[in-house]
C-alpha positions as CSV (number, residue, x, y, z in Angstrom):
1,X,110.9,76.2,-134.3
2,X,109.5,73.7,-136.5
3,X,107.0,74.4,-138.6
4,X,108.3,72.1,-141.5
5,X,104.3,71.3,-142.4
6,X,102.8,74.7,-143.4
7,X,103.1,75.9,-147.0
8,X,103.0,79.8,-147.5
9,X,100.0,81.8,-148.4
10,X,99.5,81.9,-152.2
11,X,100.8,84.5,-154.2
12,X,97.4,85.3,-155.2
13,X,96.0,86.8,-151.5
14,X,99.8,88.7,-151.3
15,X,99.9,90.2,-154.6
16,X,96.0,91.1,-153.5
17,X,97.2,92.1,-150.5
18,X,99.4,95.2,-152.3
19,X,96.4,96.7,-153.3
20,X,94.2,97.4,-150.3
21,X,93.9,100.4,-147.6
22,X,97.0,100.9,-145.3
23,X,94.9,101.0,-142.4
24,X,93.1,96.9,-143.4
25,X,93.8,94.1,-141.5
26,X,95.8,92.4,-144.0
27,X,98.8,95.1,-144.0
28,X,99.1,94.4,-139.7
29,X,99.1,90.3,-140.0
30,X,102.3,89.1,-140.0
31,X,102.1,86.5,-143.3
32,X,103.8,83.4,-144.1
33,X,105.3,83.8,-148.0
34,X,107.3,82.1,-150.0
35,X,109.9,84.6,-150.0
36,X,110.4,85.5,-146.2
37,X,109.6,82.0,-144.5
38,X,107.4,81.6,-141.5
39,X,107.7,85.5,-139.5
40,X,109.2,86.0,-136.4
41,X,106.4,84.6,-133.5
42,X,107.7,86.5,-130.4
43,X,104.8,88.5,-129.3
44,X,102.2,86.7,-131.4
45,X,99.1,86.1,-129.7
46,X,96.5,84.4,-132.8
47,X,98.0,82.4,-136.0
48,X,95.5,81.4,-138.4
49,X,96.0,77.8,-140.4
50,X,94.2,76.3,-142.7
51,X,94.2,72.8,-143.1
52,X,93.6,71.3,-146.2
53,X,92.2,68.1,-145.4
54,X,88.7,66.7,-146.0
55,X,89.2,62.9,-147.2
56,X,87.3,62.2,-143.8
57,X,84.3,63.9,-144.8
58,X,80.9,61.0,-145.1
59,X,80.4,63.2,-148.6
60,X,84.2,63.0,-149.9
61,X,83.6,62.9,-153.4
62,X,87.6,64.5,-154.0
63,X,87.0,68.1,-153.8
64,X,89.8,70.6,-153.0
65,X,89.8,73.2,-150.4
66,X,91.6,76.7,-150.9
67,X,91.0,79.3,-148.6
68,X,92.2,82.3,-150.8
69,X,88.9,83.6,-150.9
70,X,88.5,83.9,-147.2
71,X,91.9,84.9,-146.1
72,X,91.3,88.0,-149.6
73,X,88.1,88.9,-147.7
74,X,89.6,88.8,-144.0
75,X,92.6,90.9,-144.7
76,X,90.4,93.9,-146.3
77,X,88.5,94.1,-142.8
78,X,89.5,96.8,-140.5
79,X,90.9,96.2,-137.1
80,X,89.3,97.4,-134.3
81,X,91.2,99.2,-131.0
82,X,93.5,95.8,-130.7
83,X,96.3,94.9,-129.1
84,X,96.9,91.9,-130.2
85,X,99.4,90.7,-132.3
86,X,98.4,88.5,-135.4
87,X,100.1,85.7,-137.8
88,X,98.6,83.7,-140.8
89,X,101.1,80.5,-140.7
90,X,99.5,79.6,-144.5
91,X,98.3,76.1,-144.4
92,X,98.4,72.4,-144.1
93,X,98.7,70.4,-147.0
94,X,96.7,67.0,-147.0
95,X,99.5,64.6,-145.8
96,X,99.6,60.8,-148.2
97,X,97.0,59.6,-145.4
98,X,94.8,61.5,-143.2
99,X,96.3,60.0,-140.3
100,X,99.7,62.1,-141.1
101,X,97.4,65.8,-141.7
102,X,96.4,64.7,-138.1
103,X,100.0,64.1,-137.3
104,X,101.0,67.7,-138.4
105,X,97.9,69.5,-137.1
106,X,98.3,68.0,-133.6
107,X,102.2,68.9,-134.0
108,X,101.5,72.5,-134.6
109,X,99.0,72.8,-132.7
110,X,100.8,71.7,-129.2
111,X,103.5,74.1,-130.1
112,X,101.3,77.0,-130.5
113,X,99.5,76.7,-127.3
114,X,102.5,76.0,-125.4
115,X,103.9,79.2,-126.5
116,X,100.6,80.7,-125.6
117,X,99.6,81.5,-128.9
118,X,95.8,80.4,-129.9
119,X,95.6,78.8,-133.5
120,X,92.5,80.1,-135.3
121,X,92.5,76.5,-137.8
122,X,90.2,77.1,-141.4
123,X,89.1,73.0,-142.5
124,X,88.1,71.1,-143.8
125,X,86.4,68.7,-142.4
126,X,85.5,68.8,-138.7
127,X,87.1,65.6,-137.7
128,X,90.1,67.7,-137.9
129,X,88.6,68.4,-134.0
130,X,90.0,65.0,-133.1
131,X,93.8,65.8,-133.7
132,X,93.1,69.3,-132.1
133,X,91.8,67.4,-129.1
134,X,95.4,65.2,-129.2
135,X,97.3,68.3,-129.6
136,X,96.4,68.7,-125.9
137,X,97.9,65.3,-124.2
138,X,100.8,66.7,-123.4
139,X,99.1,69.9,-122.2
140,X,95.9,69.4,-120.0
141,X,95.2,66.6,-117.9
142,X,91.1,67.3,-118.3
143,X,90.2,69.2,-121.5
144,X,86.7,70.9,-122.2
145,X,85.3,71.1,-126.0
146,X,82.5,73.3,-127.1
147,X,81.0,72.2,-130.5
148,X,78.6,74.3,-132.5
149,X,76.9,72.2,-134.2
150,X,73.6,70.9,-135.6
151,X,74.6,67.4,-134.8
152,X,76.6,65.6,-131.6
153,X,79.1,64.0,-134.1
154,X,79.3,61.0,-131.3
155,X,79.0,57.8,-134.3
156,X,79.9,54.7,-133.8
157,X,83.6,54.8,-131.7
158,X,84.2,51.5,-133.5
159,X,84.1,52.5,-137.1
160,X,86.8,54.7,-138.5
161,X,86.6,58.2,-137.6
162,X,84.8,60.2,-140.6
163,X,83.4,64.0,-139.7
164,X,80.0,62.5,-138.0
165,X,81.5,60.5,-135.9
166,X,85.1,61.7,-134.7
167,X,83.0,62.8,-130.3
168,X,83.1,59.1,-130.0
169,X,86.6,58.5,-130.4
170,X,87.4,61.4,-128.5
171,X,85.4,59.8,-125.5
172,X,86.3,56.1,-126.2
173,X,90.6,56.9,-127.1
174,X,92.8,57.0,-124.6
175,X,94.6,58.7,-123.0
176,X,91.1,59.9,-121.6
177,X,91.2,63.6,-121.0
178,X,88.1,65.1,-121.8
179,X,86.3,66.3,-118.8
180,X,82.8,68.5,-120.7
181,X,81.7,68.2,-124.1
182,X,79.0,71.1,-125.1
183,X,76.8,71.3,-128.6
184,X,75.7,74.4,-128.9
185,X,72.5,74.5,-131.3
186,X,71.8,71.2,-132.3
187,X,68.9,70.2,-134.4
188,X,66.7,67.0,-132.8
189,X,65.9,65.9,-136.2
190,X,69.6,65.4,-137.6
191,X,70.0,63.3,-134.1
192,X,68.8,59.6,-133.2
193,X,67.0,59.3,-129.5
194,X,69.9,56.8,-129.2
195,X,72.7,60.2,-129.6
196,X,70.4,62.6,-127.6
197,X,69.7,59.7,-124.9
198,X,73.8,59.0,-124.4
199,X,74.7,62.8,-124.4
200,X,72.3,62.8,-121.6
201,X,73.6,59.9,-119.7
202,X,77.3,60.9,-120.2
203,X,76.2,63.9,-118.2
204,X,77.7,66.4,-121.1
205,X,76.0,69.8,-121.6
206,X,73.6,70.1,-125.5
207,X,71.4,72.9,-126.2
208,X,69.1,73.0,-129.1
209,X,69.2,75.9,-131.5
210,X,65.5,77.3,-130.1
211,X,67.1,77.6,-126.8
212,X,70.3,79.5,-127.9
213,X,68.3,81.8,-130.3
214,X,66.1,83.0,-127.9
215,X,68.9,83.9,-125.4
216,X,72.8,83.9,-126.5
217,X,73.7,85.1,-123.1
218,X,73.6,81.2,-122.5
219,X,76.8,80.7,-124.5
220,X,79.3,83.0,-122.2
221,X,79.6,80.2,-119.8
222,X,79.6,77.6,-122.0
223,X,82.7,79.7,-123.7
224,X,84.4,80.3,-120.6
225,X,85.0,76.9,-119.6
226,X,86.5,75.7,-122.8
227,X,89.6,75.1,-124.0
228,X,88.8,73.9,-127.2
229,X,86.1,75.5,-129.7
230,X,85.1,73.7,-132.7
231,X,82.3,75.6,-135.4
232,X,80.7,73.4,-137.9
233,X,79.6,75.8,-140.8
234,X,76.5,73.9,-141.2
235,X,75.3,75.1,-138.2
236,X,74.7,78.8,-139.8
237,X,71.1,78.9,-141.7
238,X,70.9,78.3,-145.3
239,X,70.3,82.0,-146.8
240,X,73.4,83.2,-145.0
241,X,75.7,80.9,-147.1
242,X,77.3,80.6,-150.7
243,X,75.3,77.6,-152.6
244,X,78.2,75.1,-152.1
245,X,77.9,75.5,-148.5
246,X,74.0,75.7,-147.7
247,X,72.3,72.8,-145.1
248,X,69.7,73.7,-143.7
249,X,67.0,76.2,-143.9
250,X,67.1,76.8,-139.8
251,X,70.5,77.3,-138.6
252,X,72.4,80.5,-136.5
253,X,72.0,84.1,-138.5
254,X,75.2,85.7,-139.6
255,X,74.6,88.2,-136.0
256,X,74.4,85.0,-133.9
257,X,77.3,83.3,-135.3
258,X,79.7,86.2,-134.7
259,X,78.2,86.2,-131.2
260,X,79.4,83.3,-130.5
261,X,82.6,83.8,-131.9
262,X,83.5,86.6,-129.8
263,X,82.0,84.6,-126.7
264,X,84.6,82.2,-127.4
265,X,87.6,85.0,-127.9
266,X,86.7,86.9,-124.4
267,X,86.9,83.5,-122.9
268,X,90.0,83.6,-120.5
269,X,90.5,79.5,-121.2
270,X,90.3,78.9,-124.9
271,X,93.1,78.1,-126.2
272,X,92.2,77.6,-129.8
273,X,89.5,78.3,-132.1
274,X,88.4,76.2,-135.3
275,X,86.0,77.0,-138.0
276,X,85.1,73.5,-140.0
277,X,83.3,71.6,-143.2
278,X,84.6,75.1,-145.5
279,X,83.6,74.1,-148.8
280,X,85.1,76.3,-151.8
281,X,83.0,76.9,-154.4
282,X,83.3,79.7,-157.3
283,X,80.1,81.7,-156.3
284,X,82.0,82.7,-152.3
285,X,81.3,85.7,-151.6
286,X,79.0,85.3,-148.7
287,X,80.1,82.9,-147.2
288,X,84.0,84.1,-147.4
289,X,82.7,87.5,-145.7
290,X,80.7,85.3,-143.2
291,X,83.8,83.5,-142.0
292,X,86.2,86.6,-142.3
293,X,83.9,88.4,-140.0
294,X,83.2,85.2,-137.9
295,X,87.5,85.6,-137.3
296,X,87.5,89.7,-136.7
297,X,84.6,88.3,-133.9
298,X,86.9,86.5,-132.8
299,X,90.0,88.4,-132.3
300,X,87.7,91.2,-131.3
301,X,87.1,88.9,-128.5
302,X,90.5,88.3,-127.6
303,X,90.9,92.2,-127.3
304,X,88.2,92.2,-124.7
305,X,89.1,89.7,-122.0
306,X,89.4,90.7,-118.7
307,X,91.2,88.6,-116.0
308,X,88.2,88.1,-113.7
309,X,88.9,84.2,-112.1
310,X,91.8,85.8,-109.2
311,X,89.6,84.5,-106.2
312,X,92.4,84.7,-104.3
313,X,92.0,88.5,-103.4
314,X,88.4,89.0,-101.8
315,X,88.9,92.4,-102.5
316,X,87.6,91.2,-106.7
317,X,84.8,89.0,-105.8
318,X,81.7,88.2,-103.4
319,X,80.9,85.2,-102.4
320,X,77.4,83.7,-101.9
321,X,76.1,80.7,-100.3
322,X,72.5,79.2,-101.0
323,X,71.0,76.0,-99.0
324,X,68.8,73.6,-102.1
325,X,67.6,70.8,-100.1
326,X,70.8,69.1,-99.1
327,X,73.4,71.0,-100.7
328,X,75.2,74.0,-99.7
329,X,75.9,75.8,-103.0
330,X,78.7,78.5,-103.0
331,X,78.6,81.1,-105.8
332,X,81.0,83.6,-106.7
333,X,80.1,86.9,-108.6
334,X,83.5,89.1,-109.9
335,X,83.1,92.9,-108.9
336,X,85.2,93.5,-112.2
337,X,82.5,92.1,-114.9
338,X,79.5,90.8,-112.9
339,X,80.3,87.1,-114.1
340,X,79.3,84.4,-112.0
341,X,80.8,81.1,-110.9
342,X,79.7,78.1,-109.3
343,X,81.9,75.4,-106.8
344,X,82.1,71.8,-107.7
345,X,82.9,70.8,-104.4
346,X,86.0,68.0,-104.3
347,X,84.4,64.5,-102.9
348,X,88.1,62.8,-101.3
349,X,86.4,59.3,-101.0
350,X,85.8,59.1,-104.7
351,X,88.1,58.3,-107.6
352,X,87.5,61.6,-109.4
353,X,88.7,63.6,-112.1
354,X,88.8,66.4,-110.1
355,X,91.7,67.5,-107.9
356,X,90.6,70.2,-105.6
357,X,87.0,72.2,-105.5
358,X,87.0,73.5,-109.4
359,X,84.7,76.6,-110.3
360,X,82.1,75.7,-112.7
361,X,81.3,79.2,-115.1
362,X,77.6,80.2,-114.5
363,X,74.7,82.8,-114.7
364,X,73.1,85.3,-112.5
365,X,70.1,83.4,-113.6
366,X,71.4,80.6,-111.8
367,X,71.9,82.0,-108.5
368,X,68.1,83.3,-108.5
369,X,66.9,79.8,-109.5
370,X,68.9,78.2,-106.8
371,X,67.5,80.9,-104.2
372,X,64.0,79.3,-105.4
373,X,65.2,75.9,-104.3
374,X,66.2,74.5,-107.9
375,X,69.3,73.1,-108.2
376,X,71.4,74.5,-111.5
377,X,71.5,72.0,-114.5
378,X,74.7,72.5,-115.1
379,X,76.4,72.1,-111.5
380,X,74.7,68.9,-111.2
381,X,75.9,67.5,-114.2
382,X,79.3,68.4,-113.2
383,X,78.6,67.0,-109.8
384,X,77.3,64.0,-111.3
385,X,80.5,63.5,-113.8
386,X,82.6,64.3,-111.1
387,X,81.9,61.1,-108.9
388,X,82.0,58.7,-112.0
């Protein structure tokens, strides 16, 4: 297999690695050194990368990234009860332009996920999303992406792609194959009308951080429909980061962040995980521990999915059908984990993007509101998206 663009993990974390409890994480991973070569993948279910590429960032000024600190701080953690098998692949060097760290991150990425092994990627800056996006083409004829974010990151499509702006090329690029993009915890002051109004009229899914603060349960379904998860750092709060990484005062906690993380690791469709805008600085600590933890939430994740979608067999699911005005809404509930879903009925006059009737991830909370006559936001959204 080629993995020709990862270098090893540093000496440093290894010979750090020697001297810490038998029973820590870091003594289970398998690790890419210098000295053994990339390990043996059969069986692996997560490889972390980091990729060392920020020239894209609107802030560039030529800082380095080195995530020694985080990888030091993850591999002292103690697993939980997991099954899962675990790799750190090292990381991708900055290529001689960014367009050829895209080319190796989209590379390494499609072979991971076609050996059904999710890449847990460390940046750099988050327009790194773009060539995890790509890594997909080959994959996934409709592709969702969940961004946690303060901002939409849409730009301008026809300016070069910087870290603010790489959603609009995603959208504008062919080959077209994103079906949902979601912000989770965006910030209407870091956002023009113009961004908000567009998100809106492109029919994609954004909630603001009040929303998602006040109830988290919000995110599952969000989670469970997407493939790809990308986590801006500046969407954590100020006072739970180093001083080389701090944004803005109002931001997720340290609790909600890893909440979300693990929503994204029990989801049975992502396929790979990023954690973005890292900035290394010599005062780390917190926010190496932050994003250590942020990856044991995870992987703890992973360790709790359940294979709930089989609607094949009645025998796992019930099925429920609700008259709102003119539309006959079917819900399904799983009798394994209580999670609800909602059909996205197939229209075969209309040029869609959907193939047959697809199941659209929702809440018990939408069921009631539809039994009170209102139609749920996201189904028609979905709906709507479907027919254009």
């Amino acid at each position: 297999m080629n993995f020709n663009f990862l270098s090893p993990v540093s000496d440093a974390v290894l010979a750090h690695n020697e001297l810490i409890a038998q029973q820590a994480l870091g003594k289970k991973i398998k690790v890419h050194s210098q000295q053994n070569g990339i390990p043996d993948l059969d069986g692996v279910q997560i490889a972390i990368i980091g990729v060392k590429e920020n020239r894209n960032d609107v802030n560039y000024i030529g800082a380095e990234i080195n995530f020694d600190s985080i990888r030091k701080t993850l591999y002292t953690l103690f697993p939980g009860n997991w099954y899962t098998s675990i790799a750190d692949l090292g990381d991708i060097e900055p290529g001689e332009t960014v367009e050829d760290t895209y080319f190796a991150v989209r590379t390494t990425i499609t072979v991971l996920v076609e050996k059904d092994i999710i890449p847990v990627i460390l940046g750099g800056s988050q327009d790194l999303t773009y060539a995890n996006y790509r890594a997909y083409d080959a994959i996934l004829p409709m592709v969702n992406i969940v961004n946690v974010d303060t901002n939409f990151d849409l730009g301008d499509a026809n300016l070069p792609i910087k870290n603010n702006s790489y959603v609009g090329k995603v959208i504008v690029e062919e080959p077209y194959n994103l079906f949902n993009y979601s912000t989770i915890g965006y910030q209407t002051y870091f956002n023009s009308q113009e961004e908000i109004d567009l998100i809106e009229k492109l029919y994609f899914d954004a909630y603001r951080l009040g929303e998602i603060s006040s109830d988290l349960n919000m995110v599952e379904p969000l989670m469970r429909d997407a493939h790809i998860v990308s986590l801006d750092l500046k969407s954590v709060r100020a006072a739970k980061v180093s001083d080389n990484q701090k944004y803005s005062p109002n931001g997720f906690s340290g609790k909600e962040i890893c909440a979300i993380a693990r929503y994204a690791g029990i989801s049975n469709k992502v396929s790979s995980f990023g954690i973005y805008e890292y900035h290394t600085s010599k005062n780390d600590s917190a926010t190496s521990m932050l994003v250590a933890q942020m990856i044991w939430y995870f992987i703890e994740g992973v360790n709790c999915k359940v294979r709930d979608d089989d609607f094949l067999n009645e025998k796992y699911y019930q099925k429920y059908n609700v008259l709102v005005e003119e539309d006959d809404l079917t819900f399904y509930k799983s009798l394994k984990t209580g999670r609800w879903w909602i059909e996205i009925p197939f229209l075969p006059d209309v040029n869609n993007k959907l193939k047959k009737h697809t199941l659209l991830p929702c809440m018990h909370a939408d069921y009631v509101k539809a039994n009170q006559g209102e139609l749920p936001e996201r189904w028609y959204k979905a709906y709507r998206k479907n027919i254009f």
